[in-house]
CHARMM-style PDB file with segment names, atoms N, HN, CA, C and O in Angstrom:
ATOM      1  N   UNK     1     104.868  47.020  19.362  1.00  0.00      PROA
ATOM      2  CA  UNK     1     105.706  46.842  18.205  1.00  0.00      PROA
ATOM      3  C   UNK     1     105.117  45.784  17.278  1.00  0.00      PROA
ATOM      4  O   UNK     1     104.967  46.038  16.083  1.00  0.00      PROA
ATOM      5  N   UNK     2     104.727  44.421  17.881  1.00  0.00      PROA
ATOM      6  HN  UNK     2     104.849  44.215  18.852  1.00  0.00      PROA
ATOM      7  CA  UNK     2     103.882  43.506  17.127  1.00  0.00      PROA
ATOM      8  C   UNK     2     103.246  44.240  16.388  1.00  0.00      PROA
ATOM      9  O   UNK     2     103.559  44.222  15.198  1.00  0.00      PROA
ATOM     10  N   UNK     3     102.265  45.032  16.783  1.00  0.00      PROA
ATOM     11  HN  UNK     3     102.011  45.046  17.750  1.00  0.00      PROA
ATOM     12  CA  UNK     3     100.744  45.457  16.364  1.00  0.00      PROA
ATOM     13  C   UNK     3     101.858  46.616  14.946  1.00  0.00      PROA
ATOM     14  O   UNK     3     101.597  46.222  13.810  1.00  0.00      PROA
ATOM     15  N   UNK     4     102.415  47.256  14.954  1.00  0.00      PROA
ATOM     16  HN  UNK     4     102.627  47.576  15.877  1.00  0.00      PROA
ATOM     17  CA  UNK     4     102.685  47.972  14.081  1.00  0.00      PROA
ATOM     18  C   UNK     4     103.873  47.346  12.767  1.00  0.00      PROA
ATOM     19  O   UNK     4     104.357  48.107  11.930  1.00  0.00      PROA
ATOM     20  N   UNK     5     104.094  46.265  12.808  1.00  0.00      PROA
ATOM     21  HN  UNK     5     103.701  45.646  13.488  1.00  0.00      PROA
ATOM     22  CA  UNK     5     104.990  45.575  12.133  1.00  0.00      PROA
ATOM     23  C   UNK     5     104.010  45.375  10.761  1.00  0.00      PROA
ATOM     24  O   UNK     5     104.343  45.939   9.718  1.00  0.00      PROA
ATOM     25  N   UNK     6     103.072  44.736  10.805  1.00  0.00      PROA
ATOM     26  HN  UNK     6     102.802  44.278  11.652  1.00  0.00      PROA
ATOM     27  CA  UNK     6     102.114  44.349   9.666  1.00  0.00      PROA
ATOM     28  C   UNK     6     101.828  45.610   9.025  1.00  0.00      PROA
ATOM     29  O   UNK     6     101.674  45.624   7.804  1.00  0.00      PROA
ATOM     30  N   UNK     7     101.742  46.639   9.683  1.00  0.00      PROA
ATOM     31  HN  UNK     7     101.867  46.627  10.675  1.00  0.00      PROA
ATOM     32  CA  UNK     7     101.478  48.004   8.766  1.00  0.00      PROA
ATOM     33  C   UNK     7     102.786  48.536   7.880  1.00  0.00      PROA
ATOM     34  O   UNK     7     102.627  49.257   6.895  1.00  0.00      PROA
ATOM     35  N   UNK     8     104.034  48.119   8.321  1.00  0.00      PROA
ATOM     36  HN  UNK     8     104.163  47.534   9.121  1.00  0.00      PROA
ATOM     37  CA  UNK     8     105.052  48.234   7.594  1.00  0.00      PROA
ATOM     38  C   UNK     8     105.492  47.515   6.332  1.00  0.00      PROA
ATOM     39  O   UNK     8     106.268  47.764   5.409  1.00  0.00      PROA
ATOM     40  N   UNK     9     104.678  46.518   6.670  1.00  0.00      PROA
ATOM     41  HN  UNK     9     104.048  46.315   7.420  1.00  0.00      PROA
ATOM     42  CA  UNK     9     105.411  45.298   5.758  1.00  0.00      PROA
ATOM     43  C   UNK     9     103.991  45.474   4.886  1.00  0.00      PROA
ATOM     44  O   UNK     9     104.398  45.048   3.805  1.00  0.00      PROA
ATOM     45  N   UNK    10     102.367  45.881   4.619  1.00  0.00      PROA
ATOM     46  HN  UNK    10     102.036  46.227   5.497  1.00  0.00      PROA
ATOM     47  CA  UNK    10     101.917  45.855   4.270  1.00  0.00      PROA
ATOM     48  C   UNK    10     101.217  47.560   3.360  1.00  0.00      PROA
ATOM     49  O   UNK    10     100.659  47.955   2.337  1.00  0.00      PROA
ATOM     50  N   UNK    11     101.547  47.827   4.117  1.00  0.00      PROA
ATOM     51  HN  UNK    11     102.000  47.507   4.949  1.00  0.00      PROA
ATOM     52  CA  UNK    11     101.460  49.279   3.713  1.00  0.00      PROA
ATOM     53  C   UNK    11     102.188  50.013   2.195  1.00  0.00      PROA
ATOM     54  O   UNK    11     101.668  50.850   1.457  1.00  0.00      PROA
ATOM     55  N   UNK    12     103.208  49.520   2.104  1.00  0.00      PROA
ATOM     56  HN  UNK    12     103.630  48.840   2.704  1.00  0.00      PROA
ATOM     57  CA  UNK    12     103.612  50.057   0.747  1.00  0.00      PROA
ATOM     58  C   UNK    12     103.143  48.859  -0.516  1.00  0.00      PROA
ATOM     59  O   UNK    12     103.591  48.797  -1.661  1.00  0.00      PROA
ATOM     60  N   UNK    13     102.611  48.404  -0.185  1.00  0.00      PROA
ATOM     61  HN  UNK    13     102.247  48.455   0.746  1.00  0.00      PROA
ATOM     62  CA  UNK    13     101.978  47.099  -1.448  1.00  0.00      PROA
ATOM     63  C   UNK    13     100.749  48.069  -1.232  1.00  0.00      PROA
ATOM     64  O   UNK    13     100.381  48.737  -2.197  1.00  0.00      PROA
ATOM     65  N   UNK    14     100.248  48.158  -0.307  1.00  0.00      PROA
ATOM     66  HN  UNK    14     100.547  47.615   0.477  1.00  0.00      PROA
ATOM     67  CA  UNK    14      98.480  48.983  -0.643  1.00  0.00      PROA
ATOM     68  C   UNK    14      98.996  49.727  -1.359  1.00  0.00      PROA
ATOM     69  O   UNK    14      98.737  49.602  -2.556  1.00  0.00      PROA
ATOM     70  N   UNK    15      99.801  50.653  -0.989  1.00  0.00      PROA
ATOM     71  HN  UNK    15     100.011  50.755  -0.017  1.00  0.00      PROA
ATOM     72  CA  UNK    15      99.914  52.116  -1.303  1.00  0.00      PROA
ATOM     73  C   UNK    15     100.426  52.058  -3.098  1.00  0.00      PROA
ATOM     74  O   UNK    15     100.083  52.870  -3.958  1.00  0.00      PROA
ATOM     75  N   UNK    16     101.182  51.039  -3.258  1.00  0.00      PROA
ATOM     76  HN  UNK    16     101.461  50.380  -2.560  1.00  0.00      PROA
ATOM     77  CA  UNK    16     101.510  50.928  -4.987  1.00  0.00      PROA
ATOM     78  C   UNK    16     100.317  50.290  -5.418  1.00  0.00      PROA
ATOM     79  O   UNK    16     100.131  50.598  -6.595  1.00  0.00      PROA
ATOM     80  N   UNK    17      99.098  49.264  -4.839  1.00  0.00      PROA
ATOM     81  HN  UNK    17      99.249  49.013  -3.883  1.00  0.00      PROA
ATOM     82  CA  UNK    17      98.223  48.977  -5.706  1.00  0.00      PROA
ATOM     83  C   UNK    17      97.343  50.383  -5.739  1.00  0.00      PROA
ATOM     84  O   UNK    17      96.996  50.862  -6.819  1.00  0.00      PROA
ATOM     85  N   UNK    18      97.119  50.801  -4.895  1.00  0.00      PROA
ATOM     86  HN  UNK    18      97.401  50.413  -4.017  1.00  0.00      PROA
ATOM     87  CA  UNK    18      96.094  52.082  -4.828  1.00  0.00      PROA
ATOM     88  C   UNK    18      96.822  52.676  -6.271  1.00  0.00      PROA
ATOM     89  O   UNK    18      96.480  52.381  -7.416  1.00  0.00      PROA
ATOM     90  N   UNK    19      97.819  53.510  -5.902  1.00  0.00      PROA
ATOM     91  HN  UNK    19      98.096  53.749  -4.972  1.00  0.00      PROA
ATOM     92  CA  UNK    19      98.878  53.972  -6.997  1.00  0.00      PROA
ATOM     93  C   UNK    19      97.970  53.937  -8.609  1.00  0.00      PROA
ATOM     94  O   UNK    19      97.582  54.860  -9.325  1.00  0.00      PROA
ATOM     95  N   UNK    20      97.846  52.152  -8.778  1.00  0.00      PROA
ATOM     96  HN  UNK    20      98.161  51.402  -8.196  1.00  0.00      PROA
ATOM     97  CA  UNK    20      97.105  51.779  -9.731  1.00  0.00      PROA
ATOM     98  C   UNK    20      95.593  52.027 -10.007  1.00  0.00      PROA
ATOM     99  O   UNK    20      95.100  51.822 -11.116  1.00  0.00      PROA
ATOM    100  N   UNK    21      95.315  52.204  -9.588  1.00  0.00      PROA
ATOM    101  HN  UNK    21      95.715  52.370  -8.687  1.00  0.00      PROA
ATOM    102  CA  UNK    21      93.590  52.364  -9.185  1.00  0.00      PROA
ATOM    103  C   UNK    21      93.255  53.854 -10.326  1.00  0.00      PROA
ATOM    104  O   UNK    21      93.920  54.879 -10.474  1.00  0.00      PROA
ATOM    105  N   UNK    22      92.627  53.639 -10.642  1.00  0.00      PROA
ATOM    106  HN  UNK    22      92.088  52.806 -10.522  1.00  0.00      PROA
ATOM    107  CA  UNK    22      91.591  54.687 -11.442  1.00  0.00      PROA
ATOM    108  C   UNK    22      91.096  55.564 -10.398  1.00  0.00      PROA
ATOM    109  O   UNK    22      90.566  55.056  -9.409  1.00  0.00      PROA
ATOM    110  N   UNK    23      91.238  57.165 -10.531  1.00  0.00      PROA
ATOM    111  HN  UNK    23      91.668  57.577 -11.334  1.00  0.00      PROA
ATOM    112  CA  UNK    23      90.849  57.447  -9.389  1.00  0.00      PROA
ATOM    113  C   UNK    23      89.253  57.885  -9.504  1.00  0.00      PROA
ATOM    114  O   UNK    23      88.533  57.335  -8.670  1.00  0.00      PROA
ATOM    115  N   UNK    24      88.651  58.732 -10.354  1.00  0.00      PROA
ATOM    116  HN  UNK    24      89.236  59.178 -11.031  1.00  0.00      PROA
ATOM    117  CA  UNK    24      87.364  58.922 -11.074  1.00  0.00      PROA
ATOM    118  C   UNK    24      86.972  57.668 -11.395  1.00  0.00      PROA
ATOM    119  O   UNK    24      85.861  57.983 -11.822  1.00  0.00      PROA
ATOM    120  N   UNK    25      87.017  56.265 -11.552  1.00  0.00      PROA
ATOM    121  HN  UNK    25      87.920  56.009 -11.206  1.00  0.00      PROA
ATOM    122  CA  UNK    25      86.163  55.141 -11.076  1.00  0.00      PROA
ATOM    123  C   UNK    25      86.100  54.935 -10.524  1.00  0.00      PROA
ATOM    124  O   UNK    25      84.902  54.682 -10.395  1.00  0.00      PROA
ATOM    125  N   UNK    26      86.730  54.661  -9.443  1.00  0.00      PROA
ATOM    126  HN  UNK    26      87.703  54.867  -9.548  1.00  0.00      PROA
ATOM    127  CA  UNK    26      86.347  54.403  -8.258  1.00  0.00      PROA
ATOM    128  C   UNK    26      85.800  55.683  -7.046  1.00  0.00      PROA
ATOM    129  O   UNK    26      85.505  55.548  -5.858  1.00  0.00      PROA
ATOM    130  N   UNK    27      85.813  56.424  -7.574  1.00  0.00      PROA
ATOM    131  HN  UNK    27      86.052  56.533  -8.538  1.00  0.00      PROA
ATOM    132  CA  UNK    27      84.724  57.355  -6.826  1.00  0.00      PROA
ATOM    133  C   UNK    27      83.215  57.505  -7.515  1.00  0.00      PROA
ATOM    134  O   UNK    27      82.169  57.490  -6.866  1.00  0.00      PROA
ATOM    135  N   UNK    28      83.318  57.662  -9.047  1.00  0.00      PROA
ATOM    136  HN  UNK    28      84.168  57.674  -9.574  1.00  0.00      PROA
ATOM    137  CA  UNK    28      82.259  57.048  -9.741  1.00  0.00      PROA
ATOM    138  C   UNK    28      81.170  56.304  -8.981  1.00  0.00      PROA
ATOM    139  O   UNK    28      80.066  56.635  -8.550  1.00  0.00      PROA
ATOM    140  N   UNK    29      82.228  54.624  -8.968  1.00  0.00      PROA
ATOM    141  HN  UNK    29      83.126  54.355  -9.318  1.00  0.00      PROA
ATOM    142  CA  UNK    29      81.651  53.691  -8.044  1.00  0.00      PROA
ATOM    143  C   UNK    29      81.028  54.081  -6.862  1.00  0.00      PROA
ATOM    144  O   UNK    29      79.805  53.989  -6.756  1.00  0.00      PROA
ATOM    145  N   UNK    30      81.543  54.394  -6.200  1.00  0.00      PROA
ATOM    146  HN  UNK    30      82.536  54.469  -6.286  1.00  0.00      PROA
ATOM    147  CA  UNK    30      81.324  54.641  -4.393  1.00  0.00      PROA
ATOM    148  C   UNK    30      80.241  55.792  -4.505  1.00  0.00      PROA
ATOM    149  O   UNK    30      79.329  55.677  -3.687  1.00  0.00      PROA
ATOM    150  N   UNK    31      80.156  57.004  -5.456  1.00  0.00      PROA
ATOM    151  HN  UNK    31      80.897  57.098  -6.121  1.00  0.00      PROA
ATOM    152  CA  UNK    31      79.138  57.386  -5.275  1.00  0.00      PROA
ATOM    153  C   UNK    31      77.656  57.333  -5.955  1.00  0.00      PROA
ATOM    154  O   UNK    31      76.843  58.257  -5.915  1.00  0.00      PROA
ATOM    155  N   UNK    32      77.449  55.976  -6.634  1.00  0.00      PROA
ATOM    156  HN  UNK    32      78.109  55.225  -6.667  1.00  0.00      PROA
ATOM    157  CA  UNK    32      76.044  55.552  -6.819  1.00  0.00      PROA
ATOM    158  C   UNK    32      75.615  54.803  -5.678  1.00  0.00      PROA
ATOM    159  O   UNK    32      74.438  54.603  -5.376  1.00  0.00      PROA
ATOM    160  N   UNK    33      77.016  54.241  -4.816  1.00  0.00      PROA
ATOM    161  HN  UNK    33      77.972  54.403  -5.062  1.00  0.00      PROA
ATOM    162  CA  UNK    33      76.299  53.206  -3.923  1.00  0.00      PROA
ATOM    163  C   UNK    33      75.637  54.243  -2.786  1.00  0.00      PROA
ATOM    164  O   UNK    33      76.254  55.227  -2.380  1.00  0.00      PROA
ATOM    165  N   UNK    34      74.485  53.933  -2.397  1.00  0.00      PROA
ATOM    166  HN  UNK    34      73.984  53.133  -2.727  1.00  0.00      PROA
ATOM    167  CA  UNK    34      73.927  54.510  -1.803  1.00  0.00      PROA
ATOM    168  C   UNK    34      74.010  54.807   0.036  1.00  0.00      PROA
ATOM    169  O   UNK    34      73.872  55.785   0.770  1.00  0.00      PROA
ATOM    170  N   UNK    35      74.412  52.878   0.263  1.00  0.00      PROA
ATOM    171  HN  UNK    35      74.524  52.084  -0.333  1.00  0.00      PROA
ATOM    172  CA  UNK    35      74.771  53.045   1.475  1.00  0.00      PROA
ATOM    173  C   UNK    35      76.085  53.185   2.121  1.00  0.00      PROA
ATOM    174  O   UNK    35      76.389  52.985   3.298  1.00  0.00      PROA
ATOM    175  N   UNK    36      77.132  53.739   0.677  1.00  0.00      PROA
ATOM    176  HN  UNK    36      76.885  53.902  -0.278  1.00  0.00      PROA
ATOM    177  CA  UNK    36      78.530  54.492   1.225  1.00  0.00      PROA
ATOM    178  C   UNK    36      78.026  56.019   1.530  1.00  0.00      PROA
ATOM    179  O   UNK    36      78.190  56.660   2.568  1.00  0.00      PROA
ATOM    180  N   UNK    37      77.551  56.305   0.663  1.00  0.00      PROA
ATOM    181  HN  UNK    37      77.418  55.785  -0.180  1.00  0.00      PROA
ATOM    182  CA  UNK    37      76.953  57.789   0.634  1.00  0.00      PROA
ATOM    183  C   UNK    37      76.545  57.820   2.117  1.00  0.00      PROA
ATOM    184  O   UNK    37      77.043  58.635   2.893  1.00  0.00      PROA
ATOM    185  N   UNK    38      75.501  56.789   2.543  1.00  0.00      PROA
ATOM    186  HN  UNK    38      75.097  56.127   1.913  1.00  0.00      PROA
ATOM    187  CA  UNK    38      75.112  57.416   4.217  1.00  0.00      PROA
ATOM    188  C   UNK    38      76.126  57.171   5.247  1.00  0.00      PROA
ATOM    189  O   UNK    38      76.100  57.591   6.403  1.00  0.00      PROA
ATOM    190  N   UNK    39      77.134  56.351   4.624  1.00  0.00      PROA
ATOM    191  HN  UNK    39      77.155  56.009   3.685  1.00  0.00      PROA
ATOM    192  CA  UNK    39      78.009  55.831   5.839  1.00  0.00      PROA
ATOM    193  C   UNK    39      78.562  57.070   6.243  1.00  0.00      PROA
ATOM    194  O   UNK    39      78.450  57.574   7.360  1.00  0.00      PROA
ATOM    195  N   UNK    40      79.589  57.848   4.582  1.00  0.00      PROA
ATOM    196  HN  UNK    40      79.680  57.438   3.674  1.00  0.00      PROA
ATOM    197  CA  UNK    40      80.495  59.170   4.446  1.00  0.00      PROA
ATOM    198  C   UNK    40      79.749  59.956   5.536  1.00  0.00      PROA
ATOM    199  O   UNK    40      80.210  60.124   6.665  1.00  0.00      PROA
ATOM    200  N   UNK    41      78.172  60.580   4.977  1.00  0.00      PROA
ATOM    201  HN  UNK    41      77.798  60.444   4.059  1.00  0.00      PROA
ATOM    202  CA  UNK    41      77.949  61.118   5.686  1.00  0.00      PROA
ATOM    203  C   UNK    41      77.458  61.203   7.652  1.00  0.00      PROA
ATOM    204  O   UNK    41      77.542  62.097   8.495  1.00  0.00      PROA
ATOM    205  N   UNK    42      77.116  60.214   7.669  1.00  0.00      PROA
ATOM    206  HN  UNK    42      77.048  59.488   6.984  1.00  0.00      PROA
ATOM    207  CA  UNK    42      77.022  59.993   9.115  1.00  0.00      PROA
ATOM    208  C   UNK    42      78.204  59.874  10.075  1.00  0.00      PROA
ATOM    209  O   UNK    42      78.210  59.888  11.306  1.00  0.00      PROA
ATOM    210  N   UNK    43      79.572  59.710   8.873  1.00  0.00      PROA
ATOM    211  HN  UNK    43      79.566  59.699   7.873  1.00  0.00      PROA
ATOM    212  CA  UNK    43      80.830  59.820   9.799  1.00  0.00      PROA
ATOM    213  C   UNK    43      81.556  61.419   9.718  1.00  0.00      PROA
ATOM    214  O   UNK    43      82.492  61.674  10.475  1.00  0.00      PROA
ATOM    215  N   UNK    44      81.075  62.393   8.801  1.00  0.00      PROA
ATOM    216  HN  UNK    44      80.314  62.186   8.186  1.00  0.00      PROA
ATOM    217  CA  UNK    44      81.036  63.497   8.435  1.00  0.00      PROA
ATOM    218  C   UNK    44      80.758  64.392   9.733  1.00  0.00      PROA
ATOM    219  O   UNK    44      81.571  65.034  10.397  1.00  0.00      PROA
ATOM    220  N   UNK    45      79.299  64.241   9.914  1.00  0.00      PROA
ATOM    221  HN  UNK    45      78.638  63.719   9.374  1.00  0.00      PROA
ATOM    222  CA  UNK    45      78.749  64.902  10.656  1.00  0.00      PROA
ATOM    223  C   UNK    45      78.711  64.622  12.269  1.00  0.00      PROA
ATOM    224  O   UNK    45      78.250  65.464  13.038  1.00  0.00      PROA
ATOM    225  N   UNK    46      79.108  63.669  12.608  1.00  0.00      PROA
ATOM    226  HN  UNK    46      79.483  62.985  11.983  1.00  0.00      PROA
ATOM    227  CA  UNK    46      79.899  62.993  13.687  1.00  0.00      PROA
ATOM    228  C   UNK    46      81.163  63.222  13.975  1.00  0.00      PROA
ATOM    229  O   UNK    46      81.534  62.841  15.085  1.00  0.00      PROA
ATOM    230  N   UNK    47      81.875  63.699  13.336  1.00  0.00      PROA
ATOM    231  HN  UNK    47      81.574  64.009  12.434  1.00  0.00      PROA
ATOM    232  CA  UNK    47      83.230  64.344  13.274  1.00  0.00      PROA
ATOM    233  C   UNK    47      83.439  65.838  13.253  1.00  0.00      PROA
ATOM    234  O   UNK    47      84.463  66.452  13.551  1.00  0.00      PROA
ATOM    235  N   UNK    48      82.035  66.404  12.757  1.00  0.00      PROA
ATOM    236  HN  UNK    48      81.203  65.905  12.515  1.00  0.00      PROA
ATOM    237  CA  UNK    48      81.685  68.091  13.221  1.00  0.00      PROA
ATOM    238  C   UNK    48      81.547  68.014  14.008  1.00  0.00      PROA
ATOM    239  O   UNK    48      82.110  68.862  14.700  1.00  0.00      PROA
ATOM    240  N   UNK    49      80.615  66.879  14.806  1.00  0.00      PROA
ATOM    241  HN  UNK    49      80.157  66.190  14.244  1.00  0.00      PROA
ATOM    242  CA  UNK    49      80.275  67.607  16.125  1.00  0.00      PROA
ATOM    243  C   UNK    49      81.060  67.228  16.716  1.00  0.00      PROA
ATOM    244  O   UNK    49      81.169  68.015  17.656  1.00  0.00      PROA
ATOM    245  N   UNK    50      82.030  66.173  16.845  1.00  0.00      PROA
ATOM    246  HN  UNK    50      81.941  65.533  16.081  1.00  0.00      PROA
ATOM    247  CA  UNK    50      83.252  66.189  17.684  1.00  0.00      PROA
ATOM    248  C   UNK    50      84.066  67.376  17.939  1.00  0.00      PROA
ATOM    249  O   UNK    50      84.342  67.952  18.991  1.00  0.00      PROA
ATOM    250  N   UNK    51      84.522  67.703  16.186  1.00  0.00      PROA
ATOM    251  HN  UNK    51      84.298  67.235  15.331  1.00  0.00      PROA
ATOM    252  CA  UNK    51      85.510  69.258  16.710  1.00  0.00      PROA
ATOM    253  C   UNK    51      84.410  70.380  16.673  1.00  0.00      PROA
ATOM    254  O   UNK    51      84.836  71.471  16.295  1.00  0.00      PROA
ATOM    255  N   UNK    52      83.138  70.324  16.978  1.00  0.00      PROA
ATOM    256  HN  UNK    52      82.791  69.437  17.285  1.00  0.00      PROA
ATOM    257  CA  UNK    52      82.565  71.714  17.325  1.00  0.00      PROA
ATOM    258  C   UNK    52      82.072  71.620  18.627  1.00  0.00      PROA
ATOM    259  O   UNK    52      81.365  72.493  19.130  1.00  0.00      PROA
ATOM    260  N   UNK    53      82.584  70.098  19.469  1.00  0.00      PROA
ATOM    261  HN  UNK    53      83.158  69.388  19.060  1.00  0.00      PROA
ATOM    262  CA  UNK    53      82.064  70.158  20.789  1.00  0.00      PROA
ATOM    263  C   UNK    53      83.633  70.678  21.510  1.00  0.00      PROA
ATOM    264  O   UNK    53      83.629  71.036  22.688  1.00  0.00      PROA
ATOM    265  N   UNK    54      84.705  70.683  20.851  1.00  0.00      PROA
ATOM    266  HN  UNK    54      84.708  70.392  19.895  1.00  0.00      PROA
ATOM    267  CA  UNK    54      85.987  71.215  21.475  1.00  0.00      PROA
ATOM    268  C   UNK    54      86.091  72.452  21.174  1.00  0.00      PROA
ATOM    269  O   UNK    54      86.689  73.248  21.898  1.00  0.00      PROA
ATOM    270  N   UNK    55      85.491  72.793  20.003  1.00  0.00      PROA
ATOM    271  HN  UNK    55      85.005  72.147  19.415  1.00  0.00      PROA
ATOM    272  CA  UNK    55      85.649  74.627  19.487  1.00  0.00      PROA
ATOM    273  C   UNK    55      85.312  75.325  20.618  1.00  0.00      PROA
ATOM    274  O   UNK    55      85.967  75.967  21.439  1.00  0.00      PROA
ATOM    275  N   UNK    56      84.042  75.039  20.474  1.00  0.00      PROA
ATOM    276  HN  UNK    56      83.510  74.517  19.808  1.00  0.00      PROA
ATOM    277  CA  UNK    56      82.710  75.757  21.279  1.00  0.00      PROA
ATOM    278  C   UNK    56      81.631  75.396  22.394  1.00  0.00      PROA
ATOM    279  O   UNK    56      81.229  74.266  22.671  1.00  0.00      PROA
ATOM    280  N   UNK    57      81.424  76.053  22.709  1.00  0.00      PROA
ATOM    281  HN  UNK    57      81.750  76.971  22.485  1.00  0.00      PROA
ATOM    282  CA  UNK    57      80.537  75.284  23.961  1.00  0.00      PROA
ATOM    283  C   UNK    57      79.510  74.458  23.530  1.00  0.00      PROA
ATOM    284  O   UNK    57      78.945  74.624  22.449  1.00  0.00      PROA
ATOM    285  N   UNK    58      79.143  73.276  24.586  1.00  0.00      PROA
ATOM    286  HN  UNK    58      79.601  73.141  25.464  1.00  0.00      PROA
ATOM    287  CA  UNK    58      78.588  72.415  24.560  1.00  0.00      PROA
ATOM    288  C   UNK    58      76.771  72.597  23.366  1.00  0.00      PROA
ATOM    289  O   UNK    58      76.274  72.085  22.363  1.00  0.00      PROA
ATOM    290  N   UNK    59      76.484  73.554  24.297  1.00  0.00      PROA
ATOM    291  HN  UNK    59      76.888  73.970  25.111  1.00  0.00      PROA
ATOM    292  CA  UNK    59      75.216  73.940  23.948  1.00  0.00      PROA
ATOM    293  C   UNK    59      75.122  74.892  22.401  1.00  0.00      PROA
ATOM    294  O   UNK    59      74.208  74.904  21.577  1.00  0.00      PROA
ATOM    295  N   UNK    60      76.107  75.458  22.400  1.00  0.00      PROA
ATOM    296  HN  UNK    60      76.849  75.449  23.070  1.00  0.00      PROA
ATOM    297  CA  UNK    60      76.404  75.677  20.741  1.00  0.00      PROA
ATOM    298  C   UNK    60      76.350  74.590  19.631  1.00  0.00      PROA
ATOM    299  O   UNK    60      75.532  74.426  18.726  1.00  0.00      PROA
ATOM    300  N   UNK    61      77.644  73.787  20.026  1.00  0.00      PROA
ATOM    301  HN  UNK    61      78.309  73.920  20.761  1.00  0.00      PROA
ATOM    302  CA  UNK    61      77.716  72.462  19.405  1.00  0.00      PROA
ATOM    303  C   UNK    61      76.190  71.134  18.588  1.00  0.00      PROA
ATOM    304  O   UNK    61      75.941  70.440  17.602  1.00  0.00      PROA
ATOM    305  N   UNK    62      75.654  71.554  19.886  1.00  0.00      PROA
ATOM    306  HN  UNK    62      75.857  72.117  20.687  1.00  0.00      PROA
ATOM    307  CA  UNK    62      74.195  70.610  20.032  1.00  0.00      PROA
ATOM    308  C   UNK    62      73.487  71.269  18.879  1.00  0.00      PROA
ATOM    309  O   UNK    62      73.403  70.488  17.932  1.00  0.00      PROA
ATOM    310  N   UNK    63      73.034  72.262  18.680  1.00  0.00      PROA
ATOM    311  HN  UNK    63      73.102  72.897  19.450  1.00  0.00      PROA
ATOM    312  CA  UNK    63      72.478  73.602  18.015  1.00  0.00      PROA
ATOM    313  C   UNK    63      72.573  73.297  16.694  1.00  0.00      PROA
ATOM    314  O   UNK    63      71.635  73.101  15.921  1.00  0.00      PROA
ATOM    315  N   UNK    64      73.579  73.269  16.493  1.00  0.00      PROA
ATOM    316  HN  UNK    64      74.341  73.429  17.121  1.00  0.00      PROA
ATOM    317  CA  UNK    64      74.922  73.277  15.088  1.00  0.00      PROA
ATOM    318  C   UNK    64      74.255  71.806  14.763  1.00  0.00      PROA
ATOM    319  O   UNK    64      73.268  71.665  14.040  1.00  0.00      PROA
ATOM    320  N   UNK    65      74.767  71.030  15.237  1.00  0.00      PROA
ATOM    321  HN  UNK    65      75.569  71.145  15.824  1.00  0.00      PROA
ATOM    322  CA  UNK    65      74.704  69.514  15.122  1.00  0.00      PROA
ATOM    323  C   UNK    65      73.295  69.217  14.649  1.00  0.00      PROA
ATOM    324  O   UNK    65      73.116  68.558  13.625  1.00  0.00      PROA
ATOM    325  N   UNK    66      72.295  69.687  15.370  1.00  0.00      PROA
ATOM    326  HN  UNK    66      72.441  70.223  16.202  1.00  0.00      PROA
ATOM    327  CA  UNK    66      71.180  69.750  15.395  1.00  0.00      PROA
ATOM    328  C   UNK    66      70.303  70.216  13.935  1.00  0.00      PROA
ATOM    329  O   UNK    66      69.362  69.558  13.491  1.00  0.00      PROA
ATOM    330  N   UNK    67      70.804  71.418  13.345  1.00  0.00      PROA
ATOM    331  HN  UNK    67      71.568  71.953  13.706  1.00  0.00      PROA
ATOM    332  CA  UNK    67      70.589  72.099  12.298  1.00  0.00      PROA
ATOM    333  C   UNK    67      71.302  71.184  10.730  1.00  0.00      PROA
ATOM    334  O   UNK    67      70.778  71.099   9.619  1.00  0.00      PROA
ATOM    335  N   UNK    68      72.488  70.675  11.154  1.00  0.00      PROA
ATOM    336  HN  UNK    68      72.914  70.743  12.056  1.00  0.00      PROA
ATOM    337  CA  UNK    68      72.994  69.876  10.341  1.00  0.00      PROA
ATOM    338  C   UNK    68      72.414  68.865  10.112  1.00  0.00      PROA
ATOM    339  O   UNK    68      72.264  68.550   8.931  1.00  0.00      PROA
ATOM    340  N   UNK    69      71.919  68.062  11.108  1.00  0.00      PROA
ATOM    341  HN  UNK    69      72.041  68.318  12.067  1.00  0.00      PROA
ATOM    342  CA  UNK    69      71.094  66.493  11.026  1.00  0.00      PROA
ATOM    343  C   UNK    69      69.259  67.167  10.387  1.00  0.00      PROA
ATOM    344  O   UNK    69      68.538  66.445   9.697  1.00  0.00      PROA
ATOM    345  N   UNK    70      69.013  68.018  10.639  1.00  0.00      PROA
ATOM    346  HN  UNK    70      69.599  68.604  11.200  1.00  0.00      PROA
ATOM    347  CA  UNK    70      67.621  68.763  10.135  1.00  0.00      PROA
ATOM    348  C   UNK    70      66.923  68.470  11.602  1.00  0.00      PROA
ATOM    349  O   UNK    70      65.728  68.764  11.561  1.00  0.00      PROA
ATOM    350  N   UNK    71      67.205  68.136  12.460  1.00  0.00      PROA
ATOM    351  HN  UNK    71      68.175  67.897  12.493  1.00  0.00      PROA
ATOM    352  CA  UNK    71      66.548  67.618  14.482  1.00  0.00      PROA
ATOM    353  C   UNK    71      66.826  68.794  15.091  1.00  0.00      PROA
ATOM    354  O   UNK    71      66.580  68.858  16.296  1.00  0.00      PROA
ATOM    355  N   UNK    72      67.427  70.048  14.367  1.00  0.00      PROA
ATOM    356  HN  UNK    72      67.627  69.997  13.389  1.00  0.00      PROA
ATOM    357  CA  UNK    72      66.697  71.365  15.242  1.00  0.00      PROA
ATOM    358  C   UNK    72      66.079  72.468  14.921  1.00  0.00      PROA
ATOM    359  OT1 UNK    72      65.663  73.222  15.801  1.00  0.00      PROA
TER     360      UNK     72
END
């Protein structure tokens, strides 16, 4: 309960400053930076192969994963 109290009490102040936020600048932003770009993607494709190691079999998955990263 501790641990989830601060998300209550903090969460709707993010959520009205976001609210404010420009949304095409700040993606603007984020996508010249270069090392958000590799972060997105390395958490992208790490998250395929998560749900394509539950889809499908293991050795499919690898394949896939493999072809995606350009390592097969």
């Amino acid at each position: 309960m501790v641990l989830f109290l601060p998300l209550f009490v903090f969460m709707p102040k993010l959520i009205q400053r976001a609210m404010k936020v420009d949304a095409h600048a700040a993606i603007k932003v984020f996508g010249k930076n270069e090392q958000v770009k590799r972060v997105f993607w390395t958490l992208f494709v790490a998250r395929a192969g998560l749900v394509l190691a539950r889809v499908v079999d293991p050795v499919t998955a690898q394949q896939v994963v493999g072809i995606i990263t350009g390592m097969g």
